[in-house]
C-alpha positions as CSV (number, residue, x, y, z in Angstrom):
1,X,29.9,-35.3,-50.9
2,X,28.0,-36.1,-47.6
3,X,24.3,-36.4,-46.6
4,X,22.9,-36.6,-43.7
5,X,19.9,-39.3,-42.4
6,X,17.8,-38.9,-39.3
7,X,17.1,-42.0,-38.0
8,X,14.9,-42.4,-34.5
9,X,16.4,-39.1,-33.4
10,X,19.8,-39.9,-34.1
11,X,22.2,-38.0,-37.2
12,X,23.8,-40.6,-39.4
13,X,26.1,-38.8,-41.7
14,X,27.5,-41.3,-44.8
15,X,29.9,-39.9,-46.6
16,X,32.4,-40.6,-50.2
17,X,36.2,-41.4,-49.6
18,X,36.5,-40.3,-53.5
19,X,36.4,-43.2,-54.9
20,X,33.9,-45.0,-57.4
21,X,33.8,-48.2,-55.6
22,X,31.2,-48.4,-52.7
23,X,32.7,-49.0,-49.1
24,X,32.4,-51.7,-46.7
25,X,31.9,-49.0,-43.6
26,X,28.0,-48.1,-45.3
27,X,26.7,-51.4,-45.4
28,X,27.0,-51.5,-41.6
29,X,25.1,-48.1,-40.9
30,X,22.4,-49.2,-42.9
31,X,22.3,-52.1,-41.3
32,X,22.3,-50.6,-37.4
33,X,19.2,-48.0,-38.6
34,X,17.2,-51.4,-38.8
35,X,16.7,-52.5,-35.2
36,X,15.8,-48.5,-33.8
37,X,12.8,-49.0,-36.7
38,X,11.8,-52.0,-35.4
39,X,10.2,-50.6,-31.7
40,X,8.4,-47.7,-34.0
41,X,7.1,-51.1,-36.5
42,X,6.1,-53.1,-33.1
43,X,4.0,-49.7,-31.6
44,X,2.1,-49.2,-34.8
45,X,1.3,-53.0,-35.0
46,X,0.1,-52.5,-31.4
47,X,-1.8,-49.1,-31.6
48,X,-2.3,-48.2,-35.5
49,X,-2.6,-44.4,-35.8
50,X,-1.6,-44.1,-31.9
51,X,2.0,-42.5,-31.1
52,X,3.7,-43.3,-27.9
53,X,5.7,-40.6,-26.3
54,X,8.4,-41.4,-23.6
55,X,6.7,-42.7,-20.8
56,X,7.6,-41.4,-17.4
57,X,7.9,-43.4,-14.1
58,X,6.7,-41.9,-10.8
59,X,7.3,-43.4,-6.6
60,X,5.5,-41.9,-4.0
61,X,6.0,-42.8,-0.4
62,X,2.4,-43.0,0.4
63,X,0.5,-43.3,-3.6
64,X,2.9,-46.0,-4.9
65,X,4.2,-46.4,-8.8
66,X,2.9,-44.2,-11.2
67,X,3.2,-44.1,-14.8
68,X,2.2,-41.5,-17.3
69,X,1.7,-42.5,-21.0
70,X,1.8,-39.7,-23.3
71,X,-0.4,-40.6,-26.3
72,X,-1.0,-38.7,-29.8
73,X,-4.1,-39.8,-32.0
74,X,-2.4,-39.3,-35.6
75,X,-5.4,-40.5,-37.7
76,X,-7.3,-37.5,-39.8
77,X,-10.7,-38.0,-38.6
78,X,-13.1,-39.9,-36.1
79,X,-11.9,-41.3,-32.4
80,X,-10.1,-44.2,-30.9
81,X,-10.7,-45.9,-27.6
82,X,-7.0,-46.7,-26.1
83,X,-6.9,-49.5,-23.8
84,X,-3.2,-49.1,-21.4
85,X,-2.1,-51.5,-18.8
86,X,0.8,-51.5,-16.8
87,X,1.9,-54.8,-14.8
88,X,4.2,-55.2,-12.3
89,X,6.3,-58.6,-11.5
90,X,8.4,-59.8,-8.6
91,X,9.8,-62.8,-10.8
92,X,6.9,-64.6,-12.4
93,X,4.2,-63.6,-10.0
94,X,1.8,-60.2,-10.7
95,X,2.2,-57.9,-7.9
96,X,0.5,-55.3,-9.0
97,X,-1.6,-53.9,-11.9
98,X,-3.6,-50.8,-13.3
99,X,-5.3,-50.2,-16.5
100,X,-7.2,-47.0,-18.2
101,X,-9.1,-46.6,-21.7
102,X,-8.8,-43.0,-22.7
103,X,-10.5,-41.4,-25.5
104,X,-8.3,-39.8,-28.1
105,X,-10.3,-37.5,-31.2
106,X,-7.9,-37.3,-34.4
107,X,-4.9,-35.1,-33.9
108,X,-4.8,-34.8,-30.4
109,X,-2.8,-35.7,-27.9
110,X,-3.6,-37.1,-24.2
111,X,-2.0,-39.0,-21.3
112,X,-2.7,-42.6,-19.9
113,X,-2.2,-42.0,-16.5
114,X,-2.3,-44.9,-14.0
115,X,-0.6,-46.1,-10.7
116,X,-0.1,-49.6,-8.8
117,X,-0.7,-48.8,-5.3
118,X,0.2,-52.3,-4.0
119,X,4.0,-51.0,-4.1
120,X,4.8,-48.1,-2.4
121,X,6.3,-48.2,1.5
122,X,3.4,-48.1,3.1
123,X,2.0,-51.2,0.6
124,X,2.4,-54.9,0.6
125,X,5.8,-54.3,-1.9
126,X,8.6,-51.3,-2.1
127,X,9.9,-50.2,-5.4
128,X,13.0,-53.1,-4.6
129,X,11.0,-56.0,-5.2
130,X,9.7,-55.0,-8.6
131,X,11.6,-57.5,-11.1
132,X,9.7,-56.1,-14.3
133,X,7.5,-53.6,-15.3
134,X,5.0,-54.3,-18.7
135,X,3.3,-52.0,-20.4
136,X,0.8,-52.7,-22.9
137,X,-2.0,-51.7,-24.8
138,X,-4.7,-51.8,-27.6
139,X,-7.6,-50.2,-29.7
140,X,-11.2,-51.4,-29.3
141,X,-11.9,-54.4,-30.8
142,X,-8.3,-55.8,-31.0
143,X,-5.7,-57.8,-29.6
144,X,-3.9,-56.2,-26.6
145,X,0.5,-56.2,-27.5
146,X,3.2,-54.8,-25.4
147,X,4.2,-51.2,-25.7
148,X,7.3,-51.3,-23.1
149,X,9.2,-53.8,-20.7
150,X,11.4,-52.8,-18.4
151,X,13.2,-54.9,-15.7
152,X,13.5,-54.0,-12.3
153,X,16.8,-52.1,-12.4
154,X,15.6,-50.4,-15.5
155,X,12.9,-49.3,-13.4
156,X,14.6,-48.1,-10.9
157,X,17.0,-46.3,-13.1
158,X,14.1,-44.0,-15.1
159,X,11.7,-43.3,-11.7
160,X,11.1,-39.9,-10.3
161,X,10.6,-40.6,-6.8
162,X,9.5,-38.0,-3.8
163,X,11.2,-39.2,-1.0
């Protein structure tokens, strides 16, 4: 007999050789759900009842990185304030932040849009100098946490650009 687990959008399907005795090969699955859990643990530590979508990545010649944070309030009643920064480093020095609180009522969803104008050709950085990118966040009247790091070739892998 087989079953089938979603785990962080992935199938997982364990199944019996026919024999009584459980198998070595099932301790491992279980084992490898454990660290795709952990991100979904760290962004409900960071923003209880807040659900981060895939955040997109934009370059424009002229209006510089952009990033779009898709957010969903998933409590049943009242509203959150959501506090969302992004950062962006050249090694260990900040070249370049923006930073948003948005509204969100219960069961809705919204976006967290912001954009670091310092990088973009016609700035003081390009998109080649960016090292890492941080995104974080928090609720009123909490400690802010990090939603997303990305290094710079990460980065560059994920953005849209218009050039």
């Amino acid at each position: 007999m087989a079953s089938l687990v979603a785990v962080g959008g992935t199938v997982v399907v364990a199944g019996c050789s026919g024999s009584s005795e459980p198998t070595e090969e099932s301790e491992p699955e279980a084992n490898e759900s454990e660290p795709e859990s952990e991100p979904d643990d760290e962004d409900a530590e960071v923003l209880p009842g807040i659900s981060v979508g895939e955040i997109v990545f934009s370059y424009g010649f002229s209006s510089g990185l952009s990033t779009q944070i898709p957010l969903s309030n998933e409590t049943e009643e009242g509203t959150n304030s959501v506090y969302t920064r992004v950062e962006a480093f050249d090694s260990d020095q900040s070249i370049g932040e923006d930073s948003t609180w948005t509204e969100m009522r219960a069961g809705l969803s919204g976006e967290a849009n912001l954009t670091i104008e310092s990088i973009g050709s016609l700035s003081e950085y390009d998109l080649d100098d960016v090292s890492e990118v941080v995104i974080s966040g928090r609720l009123q009247d909490s400690e802010e946490g990090e939603i997303e790091s990305l290094t710079g070739d990460a980065l560059r892998e994920r953005v849209d650009t218009d050039e």
